[in-house]
NUTI-433897 format. One record per residue (C-alpha): residue in three letters; x negated, y negated, z. Coordinates in steps of 0.05 Angstrom, whole numbers, m for minus. Example, Ala and Ser with C-alpha at 12.3 -4.5 7.8 and 13.67 -1.06 7.14 Angstrom:
# residues 2
{"Ala" {m246 90 156}}
{"Ser" {m273 21 143}}
# end
This chain:
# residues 393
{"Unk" {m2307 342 m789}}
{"Unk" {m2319 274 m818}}
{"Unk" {m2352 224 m790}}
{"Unk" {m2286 179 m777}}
{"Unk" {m2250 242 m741}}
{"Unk" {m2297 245 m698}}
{"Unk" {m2301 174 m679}}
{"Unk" {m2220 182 m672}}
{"Unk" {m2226 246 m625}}
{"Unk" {m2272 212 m574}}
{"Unk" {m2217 166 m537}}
{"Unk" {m2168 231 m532}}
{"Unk" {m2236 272 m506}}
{"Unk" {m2254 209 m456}}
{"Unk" {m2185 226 m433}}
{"Unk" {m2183 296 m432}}
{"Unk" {m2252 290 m382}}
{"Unk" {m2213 240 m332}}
{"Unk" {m2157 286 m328}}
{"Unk" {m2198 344 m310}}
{"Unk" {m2248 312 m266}}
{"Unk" {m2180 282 m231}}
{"Unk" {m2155 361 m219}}
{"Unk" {m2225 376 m200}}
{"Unk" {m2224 334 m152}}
{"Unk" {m2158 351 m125}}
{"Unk" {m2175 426 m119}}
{"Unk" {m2244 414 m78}}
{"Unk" {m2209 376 m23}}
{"Unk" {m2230 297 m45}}
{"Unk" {m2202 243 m33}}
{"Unk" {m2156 238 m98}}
{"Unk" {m2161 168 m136}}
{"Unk" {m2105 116 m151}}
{"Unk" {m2071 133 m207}}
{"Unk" {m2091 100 m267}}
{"Unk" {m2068 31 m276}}
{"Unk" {m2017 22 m326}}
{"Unk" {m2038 m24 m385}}
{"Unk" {m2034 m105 m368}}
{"Unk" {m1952 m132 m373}}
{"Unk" {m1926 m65 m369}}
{"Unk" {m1907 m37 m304}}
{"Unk" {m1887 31 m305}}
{"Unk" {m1809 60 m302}}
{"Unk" {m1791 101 m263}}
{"Unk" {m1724 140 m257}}
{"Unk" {m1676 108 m189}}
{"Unk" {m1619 127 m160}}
{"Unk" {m1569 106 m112}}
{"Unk" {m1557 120 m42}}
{"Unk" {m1492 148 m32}}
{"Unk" {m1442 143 34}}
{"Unk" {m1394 193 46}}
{"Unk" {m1358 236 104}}
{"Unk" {m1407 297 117}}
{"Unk" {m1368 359 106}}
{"Unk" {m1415 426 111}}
{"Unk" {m1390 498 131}}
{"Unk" {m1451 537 157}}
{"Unk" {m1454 614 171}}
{"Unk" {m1474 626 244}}
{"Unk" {m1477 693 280}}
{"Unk" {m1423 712 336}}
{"Unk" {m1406 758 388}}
{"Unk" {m1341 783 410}}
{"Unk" {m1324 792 490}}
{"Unk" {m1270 814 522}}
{"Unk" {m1230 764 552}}
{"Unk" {m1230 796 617}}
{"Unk" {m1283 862 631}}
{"Unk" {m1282 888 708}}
{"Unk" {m1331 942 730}}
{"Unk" {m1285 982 787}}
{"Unk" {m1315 1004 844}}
{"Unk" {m1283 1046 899}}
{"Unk" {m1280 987 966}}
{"Unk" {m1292 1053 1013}}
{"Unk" {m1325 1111 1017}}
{"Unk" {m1303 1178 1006}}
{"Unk" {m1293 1239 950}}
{"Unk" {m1254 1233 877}}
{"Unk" {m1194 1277 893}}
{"Unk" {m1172 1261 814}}
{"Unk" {m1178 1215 758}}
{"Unk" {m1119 1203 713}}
{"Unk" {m1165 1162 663}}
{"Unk" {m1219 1178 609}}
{"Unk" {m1249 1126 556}}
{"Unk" {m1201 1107 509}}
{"Unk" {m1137 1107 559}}
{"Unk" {m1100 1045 564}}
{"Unk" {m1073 1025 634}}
{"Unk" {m1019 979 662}}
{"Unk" {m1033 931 715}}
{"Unk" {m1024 970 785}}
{"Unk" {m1028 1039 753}}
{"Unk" {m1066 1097 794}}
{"Unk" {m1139 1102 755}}
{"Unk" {m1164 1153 819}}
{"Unk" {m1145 1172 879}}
{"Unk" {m1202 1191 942}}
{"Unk" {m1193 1223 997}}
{"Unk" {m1229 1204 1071}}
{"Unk" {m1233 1249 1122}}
{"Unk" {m1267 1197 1169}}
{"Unk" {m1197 1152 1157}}
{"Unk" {m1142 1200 1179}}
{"Unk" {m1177 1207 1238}}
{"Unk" {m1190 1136 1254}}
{"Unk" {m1114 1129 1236}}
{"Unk" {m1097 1176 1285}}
{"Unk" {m1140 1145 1342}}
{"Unk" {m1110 1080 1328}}
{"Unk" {m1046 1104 1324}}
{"Unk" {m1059 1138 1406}}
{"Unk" {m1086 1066 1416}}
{"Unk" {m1027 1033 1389}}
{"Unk" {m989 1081 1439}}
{"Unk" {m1024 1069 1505}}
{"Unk" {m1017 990 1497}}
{"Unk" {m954 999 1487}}
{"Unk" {m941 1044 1546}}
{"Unk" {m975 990 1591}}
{"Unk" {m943 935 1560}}
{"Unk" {m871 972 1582}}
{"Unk" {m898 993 1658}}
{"Unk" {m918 916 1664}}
{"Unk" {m854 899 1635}}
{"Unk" {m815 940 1692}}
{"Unk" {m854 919 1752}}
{"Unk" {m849 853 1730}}
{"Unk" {m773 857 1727}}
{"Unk" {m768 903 1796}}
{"Unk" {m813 845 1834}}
{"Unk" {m764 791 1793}}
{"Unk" {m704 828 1833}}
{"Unk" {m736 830 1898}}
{"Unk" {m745 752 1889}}
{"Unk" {m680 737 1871}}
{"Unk" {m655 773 1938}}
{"Unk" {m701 737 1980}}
{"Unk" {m684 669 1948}}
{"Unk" {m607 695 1964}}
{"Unk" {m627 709 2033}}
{"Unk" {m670 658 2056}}
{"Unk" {m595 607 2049}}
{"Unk" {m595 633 2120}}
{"Unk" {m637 601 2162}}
{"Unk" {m686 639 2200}}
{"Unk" {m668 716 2157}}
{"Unk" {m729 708 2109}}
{"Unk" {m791 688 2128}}
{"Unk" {m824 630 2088}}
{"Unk" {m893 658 2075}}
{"Unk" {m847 729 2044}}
{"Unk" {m813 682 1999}}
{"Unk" {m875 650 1976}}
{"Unk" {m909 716 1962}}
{"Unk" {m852 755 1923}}
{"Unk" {m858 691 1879}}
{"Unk" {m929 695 1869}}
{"Unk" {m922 771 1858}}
{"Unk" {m869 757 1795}}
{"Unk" {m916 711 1759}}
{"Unk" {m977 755 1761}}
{"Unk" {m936 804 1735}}
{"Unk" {m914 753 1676}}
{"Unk" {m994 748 1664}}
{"Unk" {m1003 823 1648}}
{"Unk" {m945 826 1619}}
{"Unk" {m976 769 1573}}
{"Unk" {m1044 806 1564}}
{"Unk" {m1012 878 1553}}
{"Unk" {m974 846 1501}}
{"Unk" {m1044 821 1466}}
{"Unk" {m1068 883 1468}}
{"Unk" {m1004 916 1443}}
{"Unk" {m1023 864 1376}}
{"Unk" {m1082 880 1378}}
{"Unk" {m1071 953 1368}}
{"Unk" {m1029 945 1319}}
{"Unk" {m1065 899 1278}}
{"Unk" {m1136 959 1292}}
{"Unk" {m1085 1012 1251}}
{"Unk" {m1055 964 1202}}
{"Unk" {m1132 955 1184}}
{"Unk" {m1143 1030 1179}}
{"Unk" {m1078 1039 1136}}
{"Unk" {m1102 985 1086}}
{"Unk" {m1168 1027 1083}}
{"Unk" {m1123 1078 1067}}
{"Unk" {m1091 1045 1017}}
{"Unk" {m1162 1029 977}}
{"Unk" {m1158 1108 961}}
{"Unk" {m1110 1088 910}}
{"Unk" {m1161 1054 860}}
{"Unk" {m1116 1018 813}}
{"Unk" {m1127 979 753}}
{"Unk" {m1125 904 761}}
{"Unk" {m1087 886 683}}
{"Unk" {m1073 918 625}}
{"Unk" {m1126 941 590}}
{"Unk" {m1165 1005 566}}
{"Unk" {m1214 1041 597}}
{"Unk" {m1286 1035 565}}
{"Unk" {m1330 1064 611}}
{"Unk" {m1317 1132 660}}
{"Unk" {m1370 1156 704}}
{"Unk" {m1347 1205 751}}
{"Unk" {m1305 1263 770}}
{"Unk" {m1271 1304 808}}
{"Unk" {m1315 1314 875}}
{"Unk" {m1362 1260 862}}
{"Unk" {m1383 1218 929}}
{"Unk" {m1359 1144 907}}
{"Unk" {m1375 1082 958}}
{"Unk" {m1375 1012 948}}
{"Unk" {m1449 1011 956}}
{"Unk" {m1459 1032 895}}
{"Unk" {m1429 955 862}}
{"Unk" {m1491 938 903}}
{"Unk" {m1551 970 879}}
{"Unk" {m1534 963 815}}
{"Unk" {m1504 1030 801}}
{"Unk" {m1455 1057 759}}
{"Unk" {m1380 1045 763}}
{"Unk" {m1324 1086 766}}
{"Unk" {m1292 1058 700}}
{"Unk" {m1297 993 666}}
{"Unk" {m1226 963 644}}
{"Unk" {m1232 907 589}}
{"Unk" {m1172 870 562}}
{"Unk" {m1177 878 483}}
{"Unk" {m1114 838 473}}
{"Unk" {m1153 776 472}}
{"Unk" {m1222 771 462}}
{"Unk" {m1279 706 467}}
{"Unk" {m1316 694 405}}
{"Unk" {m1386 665 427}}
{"Unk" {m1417 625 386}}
{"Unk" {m1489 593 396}}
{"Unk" {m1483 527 364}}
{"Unk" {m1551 487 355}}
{"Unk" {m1559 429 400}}
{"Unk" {m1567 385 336}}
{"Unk" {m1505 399 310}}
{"Unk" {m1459 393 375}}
{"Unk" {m1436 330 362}}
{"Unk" {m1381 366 307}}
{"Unk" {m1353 415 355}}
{"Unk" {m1277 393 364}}
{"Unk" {m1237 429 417}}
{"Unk" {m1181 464 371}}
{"Unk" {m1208 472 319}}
{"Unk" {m1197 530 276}}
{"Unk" {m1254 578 256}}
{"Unk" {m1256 631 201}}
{"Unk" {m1297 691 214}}
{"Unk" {m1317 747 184}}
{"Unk" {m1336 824 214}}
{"Unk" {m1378 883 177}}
{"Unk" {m1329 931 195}}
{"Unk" {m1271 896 160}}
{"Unk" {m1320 858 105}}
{"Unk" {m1258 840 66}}
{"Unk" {m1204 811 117}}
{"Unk" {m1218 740 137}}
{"Unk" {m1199 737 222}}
{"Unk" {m1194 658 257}}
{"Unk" {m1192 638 328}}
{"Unk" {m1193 567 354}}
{"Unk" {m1246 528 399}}
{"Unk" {m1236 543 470}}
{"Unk" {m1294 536 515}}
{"Unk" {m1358 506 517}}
{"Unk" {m1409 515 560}}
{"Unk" {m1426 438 567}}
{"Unk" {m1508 455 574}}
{"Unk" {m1555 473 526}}
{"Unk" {m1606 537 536}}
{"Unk" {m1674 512 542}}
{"Unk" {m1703 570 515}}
{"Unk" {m1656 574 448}}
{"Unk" {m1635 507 450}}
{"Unk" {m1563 528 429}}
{"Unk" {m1505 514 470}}
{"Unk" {m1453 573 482}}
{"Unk" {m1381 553 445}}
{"Unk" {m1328 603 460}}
{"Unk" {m1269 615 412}}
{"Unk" {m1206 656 432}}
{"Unk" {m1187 709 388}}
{"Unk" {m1117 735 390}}
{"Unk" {m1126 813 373}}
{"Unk" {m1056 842 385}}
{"Unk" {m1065 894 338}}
{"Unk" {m1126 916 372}}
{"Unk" {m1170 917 298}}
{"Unk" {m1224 876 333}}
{"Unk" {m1269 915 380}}
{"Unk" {m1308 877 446}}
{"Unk" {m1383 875 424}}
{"Unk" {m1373 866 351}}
{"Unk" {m1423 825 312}}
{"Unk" {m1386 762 267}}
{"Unk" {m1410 722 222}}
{"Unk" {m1386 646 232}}
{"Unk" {m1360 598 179}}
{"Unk" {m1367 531 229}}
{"Unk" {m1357 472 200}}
{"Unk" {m1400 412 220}}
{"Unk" {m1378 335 216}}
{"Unk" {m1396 279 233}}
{"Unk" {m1369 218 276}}
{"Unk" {m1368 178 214}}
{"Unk" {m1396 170 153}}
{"Unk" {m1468 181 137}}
{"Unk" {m1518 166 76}}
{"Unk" {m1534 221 28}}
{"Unk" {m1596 219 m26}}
{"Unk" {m1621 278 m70}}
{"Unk" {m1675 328 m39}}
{"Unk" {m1725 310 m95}}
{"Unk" {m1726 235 m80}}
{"Unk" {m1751 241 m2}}
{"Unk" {m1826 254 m1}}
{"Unk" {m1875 277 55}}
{"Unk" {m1941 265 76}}
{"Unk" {m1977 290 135}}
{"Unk" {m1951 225 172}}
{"Unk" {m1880 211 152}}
{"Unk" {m1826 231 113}}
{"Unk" {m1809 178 66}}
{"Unk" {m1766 154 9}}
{"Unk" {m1783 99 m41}}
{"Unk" {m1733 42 m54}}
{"Unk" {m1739 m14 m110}}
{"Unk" {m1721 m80 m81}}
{"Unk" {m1726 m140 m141}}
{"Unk" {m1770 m99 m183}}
{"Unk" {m1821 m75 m125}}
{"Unk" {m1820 m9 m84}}
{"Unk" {m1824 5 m18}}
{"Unk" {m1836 66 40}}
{"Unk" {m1781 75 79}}
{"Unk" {m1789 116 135}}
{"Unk" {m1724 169 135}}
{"Unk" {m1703 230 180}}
{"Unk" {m1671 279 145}}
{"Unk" {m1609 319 168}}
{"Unk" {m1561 367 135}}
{"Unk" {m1556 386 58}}
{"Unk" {m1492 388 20}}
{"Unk" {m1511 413 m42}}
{"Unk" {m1568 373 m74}}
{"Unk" {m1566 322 m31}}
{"Unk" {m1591 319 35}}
{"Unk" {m1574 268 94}}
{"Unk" {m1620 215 117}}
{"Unk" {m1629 176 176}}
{"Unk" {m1665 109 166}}
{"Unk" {m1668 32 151}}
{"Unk" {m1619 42 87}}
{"Unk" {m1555 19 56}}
{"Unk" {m1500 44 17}}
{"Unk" {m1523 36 m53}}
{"Unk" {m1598 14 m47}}
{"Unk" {m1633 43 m105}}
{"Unk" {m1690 95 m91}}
{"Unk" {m1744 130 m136}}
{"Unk" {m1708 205 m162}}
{"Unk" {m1772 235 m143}}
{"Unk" {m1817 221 m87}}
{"Unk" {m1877 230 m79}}
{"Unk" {m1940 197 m51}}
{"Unk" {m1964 172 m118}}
{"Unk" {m1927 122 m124}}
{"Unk" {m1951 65 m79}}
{"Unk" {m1911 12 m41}}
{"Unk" {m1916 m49 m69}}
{"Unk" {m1923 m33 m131}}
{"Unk" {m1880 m74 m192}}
{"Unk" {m1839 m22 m231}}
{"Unk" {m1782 m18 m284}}
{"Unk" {m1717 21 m266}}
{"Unk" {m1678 68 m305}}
{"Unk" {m1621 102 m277}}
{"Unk" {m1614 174 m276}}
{"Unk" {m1570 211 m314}}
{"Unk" {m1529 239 m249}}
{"Unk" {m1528 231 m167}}
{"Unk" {m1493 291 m150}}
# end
């Protein structure tokens, strides 16, 4: 190499050493120097773009569960043996039909001691009825008699009518207890009428648990054991939806939601907003949003996992830049804006993405121009040239 290569080689090798020591520097953990300054009268350009306002209009896929509108666990409301059971999982039941019918022992024959009961009260409701109305004829006679002076003696005449209104008074209390009787077997025959366990609206069965000869009682709703049958109404059906407490502010009631299930990965289903819980779990920090589902044809099975197309808006409009051009640092999340030739850190939250861009929260304006790409190398404060970049979108 000649001697004038050489000397033309050394800047390009000074250079070449800054560079590296530079890396070097960065890779061992150093504190990494200002970039270098750009030569005297010539700021650098950089590449801006514009912020953008617009409507936010993202559809985001969030999991689901179907439910059954309405899901009863039956229990038997008394005690006694499974004579039958017309039902079986899979059976679908009117409201009011027969799903098993028990038989009690222990109730016929409380029936038939209330019945006796019933009887008796009865019996001394009609003797008190009788003397009452033989002592109310004795007093009419004496009243008759006593026109005549000096036939009926006063005190008689005082006594027959003290003698009719005790009688009134049991006549009063046997008719209590003639009520009362009644009202003891009218109890017992509604007892007798939970035998008949009957389905409370139409539905199918999902669940069956016992059979003929099996002990049933209601204590078994109690302790947490197993019902007789489960009836769920698959008709119509509540699509839950846990819906991030960020993004709450979108749900509209109404609204119309696509969804999609694995066992029918090509049909699209829709339901509209229905329900929401109005609380958000502290542990998930989602909010429950139901959504009924009209399932007529009964395609749609309670339990079934969905996949969510929800669609998330805001109030009004909000500002949009391009992922590259908002920078972090261990600090703040930041984008730069050029302001008369001269940038500055603005501090930004970010929210949702709609393609490439991504929305921000933060002191900025519809069409403020920003730095493409952030990043923490270029300082605030700093005098630059703009050039606009080919696209915003």
């Amino acid at each position: 190499m000649s001697q004038s290569s050489r000397g033309r080689a050394v800047p390009w090798l000074s250079w070449a050493v800054a560079v590296a020591g530079a890396v070097g520097a960065a890779c061992s953990g150093q504190p990494r120097s200002a970039p270098a300054a750009p030569e005297a009268g010539s700021p650098p350009t950089i590449s801006v773009v514009r912020v953008v306002e617009r409507p936010l209009d993202v559809v985001l896929d969030m999991p689901g569960s179907l439910e059954a509108y309405e899901d009863v666990a039956i229990y038997p409301k008394v005690t006694g043996y499974v004579q039958s059971i017309r039902v079986d999982r899979g059976s679908r039941v009117r409201a009011g039909e027969v799903l098993a019918q028990l038989e009690a022992p222990e109730l016929v024959a409380q029936r038939a001691e209330a019945e006796s009961k019933l009887q008796a009260a009865e019996a001394q409701q009609a003797s008190a009825q009788a003397r009452t109305d033989a002592d109310a004829s004795t007093l009419e006679k004496l009243q008759a008699a006593s026109a005549t002076p000096g036939v009926v003696a006063g005190n008689d005449l005082v006594l027959a009518q003290k003698t009719v209104e005790g009688d009134r008074s049991q006549i009063a209390a046997a008719a209590k207890n003639v009520d009362a009787a009644r009202q003891a077997l009218n109890s017992i025959q509604h007892m007798e009428d939970y035998l008949r366990v009957t389905a409370p609206f139409d539905g199918v069965v999902t669940e069956r648990n016992v059979h003929p000869g099996a002990l049933v009682g209601p204590a078994a709703g109690g302790a947490g054991g197993a019902p007789m049958v489960r009836v769920v109404n698959e008709r119509r059906l509540r699509l839950v939806v846990p819906i991030p407490e960020a993004y709450l502010a979108g749900v509209t009631q109404g609204a119309e939601i696509p969804f999609t299930v694995q066992a029918y990965p090509a049909d699209r289903f829709s339901g509209r907003v229905a329900r929401m819980s109005h609380a958000v779990d502290v542990k998930t920090r989602t909010m429950a949003v139901e959504i009924d589902v009209q399932n007529a044809d009964g395609r749609l099975a309670p339990g079934t996992f969905c996949q969510v197309r929800w669609p998330l808006r805001r109030p009004g409009p909000s500002l949009f830049v391009p992922s590259t051009s908002v920078a972090s640092t261990t600090g703040r999340t930041f984008v730069i804006r050029v302001r008369d030739g001269k940038t500055d850190w603005v501090d930004v939250t970010t929210g949702l993405s709609a393609g490439p861009l991504v929305e921000v929260f933060g002191d900025l304006r519809s069409g403020d121009e920003i730095a493409a790409r952030g990043t923490d190398e270029i300082h605030a404060g700093v005098q630059v040239r703009t050039r606009p970049l080919a696209t915003n979108s």
